[in-house]
N, C-alpha and C positions, 0 to 999 in steps of 0.2 A: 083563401081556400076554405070551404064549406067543409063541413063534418063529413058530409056523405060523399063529396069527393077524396075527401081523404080517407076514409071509409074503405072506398074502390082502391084509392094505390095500394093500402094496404091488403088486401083481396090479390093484387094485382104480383105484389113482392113474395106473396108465399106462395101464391104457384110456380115463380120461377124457382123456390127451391125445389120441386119435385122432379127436376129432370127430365129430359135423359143428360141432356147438355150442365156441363160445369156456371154457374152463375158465378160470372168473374165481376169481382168489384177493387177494379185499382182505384183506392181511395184516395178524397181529392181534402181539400182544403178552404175552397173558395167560389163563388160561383163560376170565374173563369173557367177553372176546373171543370165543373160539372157540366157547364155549358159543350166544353169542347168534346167531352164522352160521351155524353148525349147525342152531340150532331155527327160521332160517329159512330151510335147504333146500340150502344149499352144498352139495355131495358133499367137501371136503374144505378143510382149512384150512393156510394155511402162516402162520410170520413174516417179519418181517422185521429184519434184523441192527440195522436203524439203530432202529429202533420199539423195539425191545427194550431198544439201549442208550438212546435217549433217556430213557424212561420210568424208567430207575435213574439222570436225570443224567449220563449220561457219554458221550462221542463215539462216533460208529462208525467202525469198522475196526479192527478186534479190539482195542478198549482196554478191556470187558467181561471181565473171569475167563472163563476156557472155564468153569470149575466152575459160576460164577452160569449160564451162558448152558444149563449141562447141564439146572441145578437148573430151569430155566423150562419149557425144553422136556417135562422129564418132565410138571413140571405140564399141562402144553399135551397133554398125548398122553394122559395117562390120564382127562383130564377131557369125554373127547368119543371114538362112536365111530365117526368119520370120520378118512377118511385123516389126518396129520399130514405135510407136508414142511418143514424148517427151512433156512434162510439160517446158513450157516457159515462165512461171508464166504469165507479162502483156505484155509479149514481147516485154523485156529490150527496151521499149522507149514509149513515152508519144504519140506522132505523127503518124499519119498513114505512112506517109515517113521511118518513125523509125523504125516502128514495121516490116512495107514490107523487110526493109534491113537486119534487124535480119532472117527474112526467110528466106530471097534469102541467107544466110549465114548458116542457119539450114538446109537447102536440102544438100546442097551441103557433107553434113554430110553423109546424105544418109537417114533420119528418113523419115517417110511419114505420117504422122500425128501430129495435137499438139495439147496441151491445152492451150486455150488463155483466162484468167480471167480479170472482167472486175473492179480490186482493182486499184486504184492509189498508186503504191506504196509509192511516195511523199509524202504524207500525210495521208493515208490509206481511202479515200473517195471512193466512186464508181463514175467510168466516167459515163458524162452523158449519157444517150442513145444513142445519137445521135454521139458522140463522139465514143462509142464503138461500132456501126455500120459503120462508117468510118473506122476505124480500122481492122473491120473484112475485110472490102472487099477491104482493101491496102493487108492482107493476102491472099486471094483468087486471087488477078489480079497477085498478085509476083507469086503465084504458078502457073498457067497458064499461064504466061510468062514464066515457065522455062520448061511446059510441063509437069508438076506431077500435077494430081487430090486428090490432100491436104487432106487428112481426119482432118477439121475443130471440136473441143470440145470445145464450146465457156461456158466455166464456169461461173455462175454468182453467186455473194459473198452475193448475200439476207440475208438468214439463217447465214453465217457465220460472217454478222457484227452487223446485227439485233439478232440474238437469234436462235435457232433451231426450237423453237415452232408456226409451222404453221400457224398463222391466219390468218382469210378470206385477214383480208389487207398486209402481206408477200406475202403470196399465190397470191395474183393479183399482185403485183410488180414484184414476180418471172417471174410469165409468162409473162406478158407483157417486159419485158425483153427479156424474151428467143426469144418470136414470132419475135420480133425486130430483134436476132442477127441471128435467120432465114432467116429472110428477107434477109437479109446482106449476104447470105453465108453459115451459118455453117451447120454442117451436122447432129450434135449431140449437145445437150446442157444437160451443167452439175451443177445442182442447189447443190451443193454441203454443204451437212449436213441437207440437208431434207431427214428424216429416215420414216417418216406417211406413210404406206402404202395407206390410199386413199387419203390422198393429193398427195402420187404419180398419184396414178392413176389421178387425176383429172389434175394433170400439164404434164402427156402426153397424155392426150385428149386432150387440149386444143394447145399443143404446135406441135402435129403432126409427129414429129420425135423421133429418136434414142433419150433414156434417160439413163444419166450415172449417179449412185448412189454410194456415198462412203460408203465402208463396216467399220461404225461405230457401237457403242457397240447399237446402237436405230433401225438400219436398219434392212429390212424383213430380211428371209430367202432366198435364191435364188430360191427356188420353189414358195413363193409368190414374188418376183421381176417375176419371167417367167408369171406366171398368169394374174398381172398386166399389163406387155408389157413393163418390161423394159427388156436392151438388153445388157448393158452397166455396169461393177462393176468395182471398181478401190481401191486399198488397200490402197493407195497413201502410206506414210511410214509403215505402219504396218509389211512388213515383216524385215525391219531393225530395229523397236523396238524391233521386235520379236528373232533377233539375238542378240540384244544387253543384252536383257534379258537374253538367255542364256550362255552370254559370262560373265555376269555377275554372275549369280546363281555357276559358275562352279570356277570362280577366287575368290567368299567369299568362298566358300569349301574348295579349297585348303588353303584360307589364317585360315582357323579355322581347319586345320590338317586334312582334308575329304582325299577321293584316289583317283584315276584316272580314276575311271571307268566313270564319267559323259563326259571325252573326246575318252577313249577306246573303249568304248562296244557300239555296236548299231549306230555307226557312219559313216557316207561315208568313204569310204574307197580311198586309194590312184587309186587302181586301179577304181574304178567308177568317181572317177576325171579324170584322164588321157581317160578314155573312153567318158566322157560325156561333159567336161568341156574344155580341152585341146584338144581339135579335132584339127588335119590340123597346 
């Protein structure tokens, strides 16, 4: 993929945050994945950092090789052609230097968008502000040096190191974060595991942009996220628990003498792989 096609998807990813409609991204893992969301109608696909590393056995929070995690994405980007944004947790590096380079190494993948959260994974603290403002805008100057208008999800870990339940003083920390990584750059921010419908709403009044909401078992419906004005939904692992679940219900069955129908009957079929999946 050419710069200026990559250029377009990402032109292509930020409009879809502007709504009216919810931009749902059940993130995948692999190309299969992507391929299959694609052929049914998603405008674009993202992963997810834990999905990814689950699926090679290993923890998340950058304990994946940046190199495996390149190697995937590329796969993932050139196998589909809808937008691609990828989850890069703190963007394997503590520096703004660090994080720019992991970029300029992420495009080249071909994704056009990312998630950049602001956990230290060192020690699991949250960068200062000011430190994750630096940061953002080493990721925006790398992308405009390469010629792609980045679709920036500057994540912030409030709720998930503090607790999910919103109070007034989370809820100002969130925002004032978010405003911050605005300033900086980002295009969407993602308070991730705040489920409150009007502390949504109150944290995208207040923050002004695209808001991305993790579909946890506490978050609205998507007809109240559209209401509210969010724009943005992300599954993050859920549909590989989701698989794993069923890969799981179907191996105790047979281990306790069940039949085959839970892989036979009602399943994709070869032929709807090789059509949808195995394209080219």
């Amino acid at each position: 993929m050419n710069r200026t096609e990559q250029a377009e998807r990402a032109r292509t990813l930020l409009t879809l945050h502007q709504g009216p409609r919810v931009l749902v991204l059940p993130n995948i893992w692999d190309p299969m994945g992507a391929r299959l969301l694609e052929s049914l109608g998603y405008p674009a696909v993202a992963t997810a950092s834990a999905a990814v590393a689950y699926s090679r056995g290993v923890e998340d929070g950058e304990k994946l090789p940046l190199e495996v995690v390149l190697g995937i994405l590329a796969d993932i980007a050139s196998a589909v052609r809808v937008p691609v944004t990828a989850d890069l947790e703190a963007g394997y590096g503590r520096t703004p230097d660090a994080v720019a380079e992991t970029v300029r190494r992420a495009l080249d993948t071909g994704i056009v968008g990312l998630n950049l959260e602001d956990t230290n994974h060192a020690d699991g603290s949250l960068f200062p502000v000011a430190d994750q403002q630096a940061r953002i805008r080493a990721v925006r100057q790398a992308a405009e040096t390469e010629g792609v208008p980045l679709v920036v999800n500057a994540r912030t870990d409030v709720f998930l190191r503090e607790g999910p339940q919103p109070t007034p003083e989370k809820l100002r920390h969130a925002v004032d974060r978010a405003r911050a990584y605005v300033e900086a750059g980002a295009d969407c921010v993602y308070p991730i595991l705040l489920g409150d419908l009007e502390a949504l709403r109150a944290f995208r009044r207040e923050v002004g942009v695209p808001v991305n909401v993790y579909a946890s078992a506490r978050a609205p419906s998507l007809a109240d996220l559209e209401a509210a004005g969010i724009t943005r939904l992300s599954l993050g692992p859920g549909l590989l628990k989701a698989s794993l679940t069923t890969m799981k219900r179907v191996a105790e069955g047979l281990r306790q003498g069940g039949s085959y129908e839970a892989f036979t009957s009602g399943v994709v079929t070869n032929d709807e792989i090789k059509k949808h999946i195995l394209r080219g």
